[in-house]
C-alpha positions as CSV (number, residue, x, y, z in Angstrom):
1,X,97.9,-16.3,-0.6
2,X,97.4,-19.6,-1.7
3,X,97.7,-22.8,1.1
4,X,101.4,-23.8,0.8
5,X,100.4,-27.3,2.8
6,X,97.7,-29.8,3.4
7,X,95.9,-29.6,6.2
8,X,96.2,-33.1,7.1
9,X,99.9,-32.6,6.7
10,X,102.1,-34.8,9.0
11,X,105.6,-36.1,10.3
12,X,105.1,-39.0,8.4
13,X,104.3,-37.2,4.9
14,X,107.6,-36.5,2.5
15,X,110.2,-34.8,3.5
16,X,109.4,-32.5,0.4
17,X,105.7,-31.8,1.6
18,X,106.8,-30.9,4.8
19,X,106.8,-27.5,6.4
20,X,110.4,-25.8,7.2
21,X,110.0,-25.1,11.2
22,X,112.3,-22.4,12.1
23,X,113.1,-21.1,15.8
24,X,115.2,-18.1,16.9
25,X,116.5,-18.3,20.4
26,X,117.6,-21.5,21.7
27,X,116.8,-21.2,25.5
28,X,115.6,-23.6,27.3
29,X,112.0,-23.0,25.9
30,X,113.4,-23.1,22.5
31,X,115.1,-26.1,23.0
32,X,112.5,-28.1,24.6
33,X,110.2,-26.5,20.4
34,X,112.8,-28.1,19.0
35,X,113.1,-31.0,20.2
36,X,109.5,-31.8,21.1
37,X,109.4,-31.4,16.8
38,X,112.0,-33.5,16.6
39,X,111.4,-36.5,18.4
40,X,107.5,-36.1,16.9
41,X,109.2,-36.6,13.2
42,X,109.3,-33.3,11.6
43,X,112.0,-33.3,9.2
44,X,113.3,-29.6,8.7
45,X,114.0,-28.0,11.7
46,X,116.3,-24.8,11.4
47,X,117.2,-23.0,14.9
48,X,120.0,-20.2,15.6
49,X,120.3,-18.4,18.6
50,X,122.7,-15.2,19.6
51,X,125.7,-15.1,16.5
52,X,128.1,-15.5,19.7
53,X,126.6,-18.6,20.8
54,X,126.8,-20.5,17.3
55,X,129.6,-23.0,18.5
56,X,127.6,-23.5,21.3
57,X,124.4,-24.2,20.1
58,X,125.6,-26.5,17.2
59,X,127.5,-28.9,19.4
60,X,124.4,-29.0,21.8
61,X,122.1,-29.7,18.8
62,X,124.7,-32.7,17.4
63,X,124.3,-34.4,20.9
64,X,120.5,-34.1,21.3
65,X,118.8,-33.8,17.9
66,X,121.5,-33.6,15.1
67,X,119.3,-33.5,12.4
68,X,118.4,-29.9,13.3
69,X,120.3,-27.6,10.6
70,X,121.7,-24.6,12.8
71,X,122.1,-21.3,11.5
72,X,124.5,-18.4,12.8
73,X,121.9,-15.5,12.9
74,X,117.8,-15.7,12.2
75,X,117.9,-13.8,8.7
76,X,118.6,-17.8,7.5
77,X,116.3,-19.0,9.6
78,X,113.3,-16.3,9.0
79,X,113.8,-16.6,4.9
80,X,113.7,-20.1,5.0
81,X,111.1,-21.2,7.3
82,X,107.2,-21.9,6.6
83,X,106.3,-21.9,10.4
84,X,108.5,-19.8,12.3
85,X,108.8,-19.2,16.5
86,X,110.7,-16.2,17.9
87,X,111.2,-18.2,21.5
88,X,113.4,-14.5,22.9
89,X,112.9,-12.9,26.0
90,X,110.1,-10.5,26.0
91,X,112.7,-7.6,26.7
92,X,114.2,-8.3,23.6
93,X,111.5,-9.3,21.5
94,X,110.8,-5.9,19.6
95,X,114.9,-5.5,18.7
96,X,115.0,-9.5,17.6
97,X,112.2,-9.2,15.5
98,X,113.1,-5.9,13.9
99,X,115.9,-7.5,13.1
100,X,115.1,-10.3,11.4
101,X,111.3,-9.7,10.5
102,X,112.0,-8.4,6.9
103,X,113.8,-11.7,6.0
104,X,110.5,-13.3,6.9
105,X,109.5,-15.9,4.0
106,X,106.3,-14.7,1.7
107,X,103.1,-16.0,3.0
108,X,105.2,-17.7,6.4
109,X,103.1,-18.0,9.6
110,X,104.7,-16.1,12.5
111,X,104.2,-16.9,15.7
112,X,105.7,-15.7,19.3
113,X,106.7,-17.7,22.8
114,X,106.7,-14.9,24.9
115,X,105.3,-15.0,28.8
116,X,103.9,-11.2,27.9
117,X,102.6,-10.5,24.5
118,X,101.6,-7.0,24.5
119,X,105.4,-6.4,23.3
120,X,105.2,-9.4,20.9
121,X,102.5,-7.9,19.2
122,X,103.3,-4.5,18.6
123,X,107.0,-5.8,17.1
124,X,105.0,-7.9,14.7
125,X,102.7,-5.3,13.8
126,X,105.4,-3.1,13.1
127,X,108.2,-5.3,11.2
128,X,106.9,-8.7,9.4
129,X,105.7,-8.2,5.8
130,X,102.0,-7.3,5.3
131,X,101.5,-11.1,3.8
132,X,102.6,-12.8,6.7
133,X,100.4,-14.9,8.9
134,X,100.8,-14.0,12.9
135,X,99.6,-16.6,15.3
136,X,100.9,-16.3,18.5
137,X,101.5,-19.6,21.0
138,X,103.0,-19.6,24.6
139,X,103.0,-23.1,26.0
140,X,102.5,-23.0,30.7
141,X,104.5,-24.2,31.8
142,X,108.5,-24.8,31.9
143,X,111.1,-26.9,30.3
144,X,111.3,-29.8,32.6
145,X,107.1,-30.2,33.0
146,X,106.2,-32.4,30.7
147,X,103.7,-31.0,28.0
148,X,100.6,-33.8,27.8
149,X,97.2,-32.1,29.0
150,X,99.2,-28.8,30.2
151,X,97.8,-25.5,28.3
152,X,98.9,-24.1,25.1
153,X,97.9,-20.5,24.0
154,X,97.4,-20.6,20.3
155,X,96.4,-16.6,19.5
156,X,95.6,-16.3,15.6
157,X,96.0,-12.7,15.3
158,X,96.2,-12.6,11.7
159,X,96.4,-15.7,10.1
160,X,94.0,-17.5,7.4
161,X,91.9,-20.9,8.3
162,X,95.4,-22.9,6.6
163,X,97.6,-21.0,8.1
164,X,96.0,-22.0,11.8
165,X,95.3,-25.6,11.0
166,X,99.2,-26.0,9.9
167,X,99.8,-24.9,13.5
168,X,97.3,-27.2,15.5
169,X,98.8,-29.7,13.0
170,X,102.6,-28.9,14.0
171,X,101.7,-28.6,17.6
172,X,100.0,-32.0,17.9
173,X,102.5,-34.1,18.9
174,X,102.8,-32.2,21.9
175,X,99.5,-33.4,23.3
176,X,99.2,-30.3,24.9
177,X,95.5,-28.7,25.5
178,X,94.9,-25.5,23.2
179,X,93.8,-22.9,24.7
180,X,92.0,-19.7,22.4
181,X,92.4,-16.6,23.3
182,X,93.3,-13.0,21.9
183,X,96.7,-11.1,22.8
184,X,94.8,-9.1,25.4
185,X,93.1,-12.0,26.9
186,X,96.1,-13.7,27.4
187,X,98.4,-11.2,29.3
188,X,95.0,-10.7,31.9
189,X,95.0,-14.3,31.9
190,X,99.0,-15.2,32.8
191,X,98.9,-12.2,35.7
192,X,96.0,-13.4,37.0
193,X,97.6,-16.8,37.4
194,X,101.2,-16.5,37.1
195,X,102.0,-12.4,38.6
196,X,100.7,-13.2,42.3
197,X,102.4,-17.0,42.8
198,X,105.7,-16.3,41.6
199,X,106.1,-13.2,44.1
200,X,105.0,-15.0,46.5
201,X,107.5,-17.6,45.9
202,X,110.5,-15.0,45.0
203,X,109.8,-13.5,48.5
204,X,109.8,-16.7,49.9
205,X,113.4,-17.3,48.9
206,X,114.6,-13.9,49.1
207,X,113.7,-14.1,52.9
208,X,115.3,-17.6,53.6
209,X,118.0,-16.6,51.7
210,X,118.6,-13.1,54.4
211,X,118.4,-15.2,57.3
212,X,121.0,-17.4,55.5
213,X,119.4,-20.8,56.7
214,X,117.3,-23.4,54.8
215,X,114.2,-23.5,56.6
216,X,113.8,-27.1,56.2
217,X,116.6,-28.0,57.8
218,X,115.8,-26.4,61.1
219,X,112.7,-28.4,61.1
220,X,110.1,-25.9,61.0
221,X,109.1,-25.6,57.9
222,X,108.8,-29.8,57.1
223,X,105.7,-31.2,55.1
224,X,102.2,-30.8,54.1
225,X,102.1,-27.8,53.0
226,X,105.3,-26.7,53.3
227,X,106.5,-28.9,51.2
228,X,104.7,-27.2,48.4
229,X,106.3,-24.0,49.4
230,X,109.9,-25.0,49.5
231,X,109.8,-27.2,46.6
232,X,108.3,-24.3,44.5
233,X,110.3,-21.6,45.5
234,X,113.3,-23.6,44.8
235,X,112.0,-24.8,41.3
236,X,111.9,-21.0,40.3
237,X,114.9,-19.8,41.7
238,X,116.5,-22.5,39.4
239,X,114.8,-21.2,36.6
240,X,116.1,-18.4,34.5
241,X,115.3,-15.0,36.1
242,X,113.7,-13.8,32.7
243,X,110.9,-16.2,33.0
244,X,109.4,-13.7,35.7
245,X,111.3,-10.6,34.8
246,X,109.2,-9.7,31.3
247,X,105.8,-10.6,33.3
248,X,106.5,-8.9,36.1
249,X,107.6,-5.8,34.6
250,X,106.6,-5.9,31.1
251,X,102.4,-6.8,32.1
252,X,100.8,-3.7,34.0
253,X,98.5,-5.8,35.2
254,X,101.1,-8.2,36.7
255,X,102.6,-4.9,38.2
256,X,98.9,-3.7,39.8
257,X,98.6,-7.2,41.4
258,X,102.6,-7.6,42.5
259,X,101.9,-4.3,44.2
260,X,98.9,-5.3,45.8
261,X,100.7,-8.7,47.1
262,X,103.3,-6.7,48.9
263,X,100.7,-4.1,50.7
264,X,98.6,-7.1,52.0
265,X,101.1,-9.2,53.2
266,X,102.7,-5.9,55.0
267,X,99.0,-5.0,56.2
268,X,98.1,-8.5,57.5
269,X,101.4,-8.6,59.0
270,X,100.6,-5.6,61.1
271,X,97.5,-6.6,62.3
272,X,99.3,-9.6,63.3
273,X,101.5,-7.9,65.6
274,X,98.7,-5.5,66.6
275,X,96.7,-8.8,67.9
276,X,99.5,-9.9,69.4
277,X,99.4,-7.5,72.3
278,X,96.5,-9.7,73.8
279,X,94.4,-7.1,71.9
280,X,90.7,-8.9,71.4
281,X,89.5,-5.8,69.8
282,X,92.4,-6.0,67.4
283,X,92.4,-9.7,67.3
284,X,88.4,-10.2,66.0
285,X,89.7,-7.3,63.5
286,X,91.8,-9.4,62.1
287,X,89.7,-12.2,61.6
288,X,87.4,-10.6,60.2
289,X,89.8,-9.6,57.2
290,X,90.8,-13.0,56.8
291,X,87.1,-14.3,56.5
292,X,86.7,-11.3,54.3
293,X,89.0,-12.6,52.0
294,X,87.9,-16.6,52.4
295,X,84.5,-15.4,51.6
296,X,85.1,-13.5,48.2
297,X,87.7,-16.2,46.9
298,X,86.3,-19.4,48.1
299,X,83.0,-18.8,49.0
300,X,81.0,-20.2,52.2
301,X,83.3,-23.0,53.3
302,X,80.6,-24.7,54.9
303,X,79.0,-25.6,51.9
304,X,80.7,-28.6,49.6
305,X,82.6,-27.9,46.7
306,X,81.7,-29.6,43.4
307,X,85.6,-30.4,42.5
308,X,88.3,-32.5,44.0
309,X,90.8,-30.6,46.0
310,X,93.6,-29.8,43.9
311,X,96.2,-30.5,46.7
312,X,96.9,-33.9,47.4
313,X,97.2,-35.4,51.2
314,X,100.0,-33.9,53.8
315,X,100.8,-37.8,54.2
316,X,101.6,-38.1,50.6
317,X,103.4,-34.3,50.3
318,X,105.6,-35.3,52.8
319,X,107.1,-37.9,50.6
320,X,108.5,-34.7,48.4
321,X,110.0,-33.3,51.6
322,X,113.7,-31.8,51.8
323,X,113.2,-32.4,55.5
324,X,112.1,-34.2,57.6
325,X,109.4,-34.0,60.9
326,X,111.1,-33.6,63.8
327,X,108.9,-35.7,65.6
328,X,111.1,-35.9,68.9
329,X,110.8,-32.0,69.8
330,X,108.6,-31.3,72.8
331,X,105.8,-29.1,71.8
332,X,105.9,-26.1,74.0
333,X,103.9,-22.9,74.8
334,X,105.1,-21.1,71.8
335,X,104.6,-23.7,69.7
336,X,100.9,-24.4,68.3
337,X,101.7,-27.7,66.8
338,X,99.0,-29.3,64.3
339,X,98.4,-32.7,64.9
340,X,98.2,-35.0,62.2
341,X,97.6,-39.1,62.2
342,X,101.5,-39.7,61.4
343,X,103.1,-36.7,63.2
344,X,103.1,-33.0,65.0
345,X,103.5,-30.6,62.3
346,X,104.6,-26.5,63.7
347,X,101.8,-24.3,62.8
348,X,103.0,-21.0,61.3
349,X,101.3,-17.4,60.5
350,X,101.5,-18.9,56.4
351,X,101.8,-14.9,55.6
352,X,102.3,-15.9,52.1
353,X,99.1,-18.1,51.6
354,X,97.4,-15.1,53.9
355,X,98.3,-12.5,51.6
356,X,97.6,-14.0,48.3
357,X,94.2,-14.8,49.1
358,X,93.8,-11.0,50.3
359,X,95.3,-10.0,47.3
360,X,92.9,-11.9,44.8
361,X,89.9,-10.2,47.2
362,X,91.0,-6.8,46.6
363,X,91.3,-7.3,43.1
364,X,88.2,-9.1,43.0
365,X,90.2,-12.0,41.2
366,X,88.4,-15.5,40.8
367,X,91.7,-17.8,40.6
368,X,89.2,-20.7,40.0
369,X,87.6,-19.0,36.6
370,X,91.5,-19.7,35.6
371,X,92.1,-23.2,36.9
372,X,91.0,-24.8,34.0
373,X,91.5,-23.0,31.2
374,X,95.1,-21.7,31.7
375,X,96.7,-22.9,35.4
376,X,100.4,-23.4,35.1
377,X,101.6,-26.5,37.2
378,X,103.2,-23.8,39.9
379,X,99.6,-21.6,39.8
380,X,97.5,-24.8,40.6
381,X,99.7,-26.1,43.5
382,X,99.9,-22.8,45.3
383,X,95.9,-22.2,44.6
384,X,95.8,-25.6,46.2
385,X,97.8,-25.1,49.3
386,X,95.6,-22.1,49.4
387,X,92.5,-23.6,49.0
388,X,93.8,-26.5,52.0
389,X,94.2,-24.0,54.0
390,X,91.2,-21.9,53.9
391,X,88.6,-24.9,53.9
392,X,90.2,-26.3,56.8
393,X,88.5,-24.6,59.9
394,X,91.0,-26.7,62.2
395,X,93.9,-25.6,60.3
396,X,93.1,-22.0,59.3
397,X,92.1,-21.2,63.9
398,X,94.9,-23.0,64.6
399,X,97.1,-20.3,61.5
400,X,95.7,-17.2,62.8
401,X,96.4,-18.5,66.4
402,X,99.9,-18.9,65.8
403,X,100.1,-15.8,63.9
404,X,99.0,-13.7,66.6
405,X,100.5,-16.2,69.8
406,X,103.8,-17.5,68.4
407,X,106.9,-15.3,67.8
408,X,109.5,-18.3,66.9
409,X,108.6,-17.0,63.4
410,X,108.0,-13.6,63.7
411,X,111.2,-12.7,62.4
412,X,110.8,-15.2,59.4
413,X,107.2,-13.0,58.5
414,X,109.2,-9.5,58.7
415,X,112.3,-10.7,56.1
416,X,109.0,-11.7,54.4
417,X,107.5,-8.7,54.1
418,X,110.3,-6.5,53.3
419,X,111.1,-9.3,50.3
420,X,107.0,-8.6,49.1
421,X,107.9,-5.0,49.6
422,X,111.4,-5.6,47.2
423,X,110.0,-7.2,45.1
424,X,107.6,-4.6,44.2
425,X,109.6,-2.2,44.2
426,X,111.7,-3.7,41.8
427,X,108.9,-4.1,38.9
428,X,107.0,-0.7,40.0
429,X,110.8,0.9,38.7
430,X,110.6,-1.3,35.9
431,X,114.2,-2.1,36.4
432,X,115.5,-5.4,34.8
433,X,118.8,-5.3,35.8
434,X,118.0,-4.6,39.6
435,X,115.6,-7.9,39.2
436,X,118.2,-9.7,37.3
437,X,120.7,-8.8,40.5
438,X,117.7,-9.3,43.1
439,X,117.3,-12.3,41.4
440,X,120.8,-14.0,41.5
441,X,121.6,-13.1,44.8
442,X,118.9,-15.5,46.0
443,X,119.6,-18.4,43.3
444,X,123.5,-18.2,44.5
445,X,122.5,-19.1,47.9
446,X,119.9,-21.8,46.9
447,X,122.3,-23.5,44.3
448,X,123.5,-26.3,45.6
449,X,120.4,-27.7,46.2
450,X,119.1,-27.4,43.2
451,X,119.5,-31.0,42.4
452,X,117.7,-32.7,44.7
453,X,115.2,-30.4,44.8
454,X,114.4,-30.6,41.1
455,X,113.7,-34.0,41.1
456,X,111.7,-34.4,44.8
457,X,110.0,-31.0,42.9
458,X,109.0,-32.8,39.5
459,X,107.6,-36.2,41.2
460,X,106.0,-33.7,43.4
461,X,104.0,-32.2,40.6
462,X,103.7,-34.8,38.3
463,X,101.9,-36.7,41.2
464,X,99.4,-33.4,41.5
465,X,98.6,-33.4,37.8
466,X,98.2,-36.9,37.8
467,X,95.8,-37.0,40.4
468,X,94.1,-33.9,38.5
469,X,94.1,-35.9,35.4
470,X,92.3,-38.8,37.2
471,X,89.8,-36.7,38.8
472,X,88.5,-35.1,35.3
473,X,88.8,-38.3,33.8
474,X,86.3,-39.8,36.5
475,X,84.0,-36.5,36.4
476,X,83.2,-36.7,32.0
477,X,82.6,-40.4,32.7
């Protein structure tokens, strides 16, 4: 097919010369599409979502951008739109789009926002019209993270040289960082950075949430790196659950790594309690695991790294604390407490940190090839926590320590564990409604704190990227 537009084509240009941008499903990713294109200038924006939700979605769109024309289903969207995003679940994604895909408009480019696009592809291979142009996008990150420097997959599957620069054109205003890669590449890419940190995080919460207690409020887990954890966990339980769900289960390789997770943090957590019986045998056997691990992730920690640490100071996480030190409490015998220059921090067995880093060893996963081509904000602050810890001699003796010596928090690791072990469960069935319940059950209980932690969790970040931003700025200088 002929090019329908310029390549220089703009926001600025006629409203006639413009490309008709079309999104079905108005989430909160689909929102945030339209109105990032919106605000940027683009003139004809048509969006629908489910028929049901039509009222809904056209009173939304006359508060925020009411220029947007809303449709009631996506045959009026697909028909009419030169550039056209199917932002559904990746659950749904096949049923949506062979829906809808034969309205698709002659010689329109096609693209899809899913978190897992081996579905997305084989829908689109199977019901858009032969002379449609397919180039996939999947922006990250989430709604509220701003979009400058953050990665954006751009995946032209089948599309002509036009058809692509009408997308980088559209996409512009984002500022976002594109990122090439094929359907394939991208799914290894998003479970090699996404699968491990959010089941970390969704054990995290599922344990607080059994013990029925907010662990910052019982002061003992309060700043540094703890911060990162609470903060974290809460931002994804506050989240939709089918953010995770379609990676999870939909991404076998997101299901061989989930797996993993939950066998290493139940093995390390074994050999905890193994050690713990004054075993030195035992205890140097568990070491050795650990520095196992350091070794194949990190590398000799002896030797200087060439990048900044991705995690800022404790001194400056502590200022995104829901907590607060405790800084009157007596430290006793069953208490390793960490020094710092402000205030005694309680060391902990950090099971999660632990078992990720075994995880990415027996997968023989480099989370640093990643870092900077596709890290979501919630992927680069957990590698960093990570990375704190293991580079810290101090810190990680004074970790296994506590692991084997304390038991304040033994009970804390085992609800741990047997969330890891849920959780994989849960995916290995493939089960979206026993996520989906898993899920809520744990959002419920974190609710009304969602709040304040959203915004102590978005300063949080934004202060991380910032200082990431700075560093690579001062490194191509």
């Amino acid at each position: 097919l002929p090019p329908m537009f310029s390549s220089t084509i703009g926001p600025n240009d006629r409203i006639e010369d413009q490309p008709t941008i079309g999104i079905i499903g108005l989430g909160a990713m689909g929102k945030m599409y339209a109105m990032l294109f919106a605000k940027a200038g683009w003139k004809k924006i048509h969006v629908c979502d489910r028929p049901e939700n039509y009222d809904i979605i056209r009173e939304w769109c006359s508060l925020n951008i009411p220029n947007v024309q809303v449709s009631k289903d996506g045959h009026a969207v697909a028909r009419s739109s030169d550039f056209m995003i199917y932002s559904v679940e990746a659950e749904f994604i096949g049923r949506v789009v062979k829906e809808y895909g034969p309205s698709t408009k002659m010689g329109a480019v096609v693209s899809g926002q899913t978190s897992v696009k081996a579905p997305e592809k084989e829908a689109f291979e199977k019901f858009l019209p032969q002379d449609a142009h397919i180039i996939s996008i999947h922006s990250l990150h989430g709604p509220t993270v701003s979009t400058v420097g953050q990665p954006l997959i751009i995946i032209n599957y089948r599309g002509s040289a036009d058809a692509l620069s009408l997308v980088e054109n559209l996409l512009r205003s984002f500022r976002s960082r594109y990122v090439y890669l094929s359907y394939e590449e991208h799914d290894l890419v998003t479970a090699n950075t996404q699968a491990v940190t959010h089941a970390a995080f969704l054990s995290m919460g599922t344990a607080w949430a059994s013990e029925g207690s907010y662990p910052w409020e019982q002061g003992r887990y309060v700043g540094g790196i703890e911060t990162v954890k609470v903060n974290l966990a809460l931002r994804i339980y506050s989240n939709a659950w089918h953010v995770y769900a379609g990676l999870a289960i939909l991404n076998p390789k997101a299901r061989e790594q989930i797996n993993q997770y939950a066998q290493s943090a139940t093995e390390l957590y074994k050999m905890m309690l193994e050690a713990g019986e004054y075993n030195s045998e035992r205890e140097s056997k568990l070491r050795q695991r650990i520095e196992w691990a350091q070794g194949v992730v990190f590398g000799d920690p002896s030797k200087t790294r060439n990048r900044k640490p991705i995690l800022l100071s404790e001194d400056i996480l502590d200022k995104f604390s829901l907590g607060r030190l405790n800084t009157a409490s007596p430290v006793t015998p069953d208490s390793c407490a960490m020094e710092t220059e402000s205030s005694p921090r309680k060391a902990n067995s950090h099971l999660s940190l632990l078992a990720m880093v075994d995880c990415w060893a027996h997968l023989d996963i480099n989370p640093f090839h990643h870092l900077d081509l596709a890290a979501t904000p919630l992927f680069r602050l957990f590698l960093g926590v990570a990375e704190h810890l293991f580079l810290n001699p101090a810190l990680m003796d004074m970790t296994i320590q506590s692991a084997i010596y304390d038991t304040w928090h033994r009970a804390n690791d085992l609800e741990f564990v047997v969330a890891a072990r849920g959780w994989s469960q849960c995916v290995k069935f493939m089960s979206f409604e026993v996520y989906r319940k898993r899920f809520d059950e744990t959002r419920i209980f974190f609710e009304p704190r969602f709040d304040e932690a959203g915004l102590l969790g978005s300063e949080m970040i934004k202060a991380v990227m910032a200082s990431d931003m700075d560093a690579k700025s001062t490194k191509s200088l």
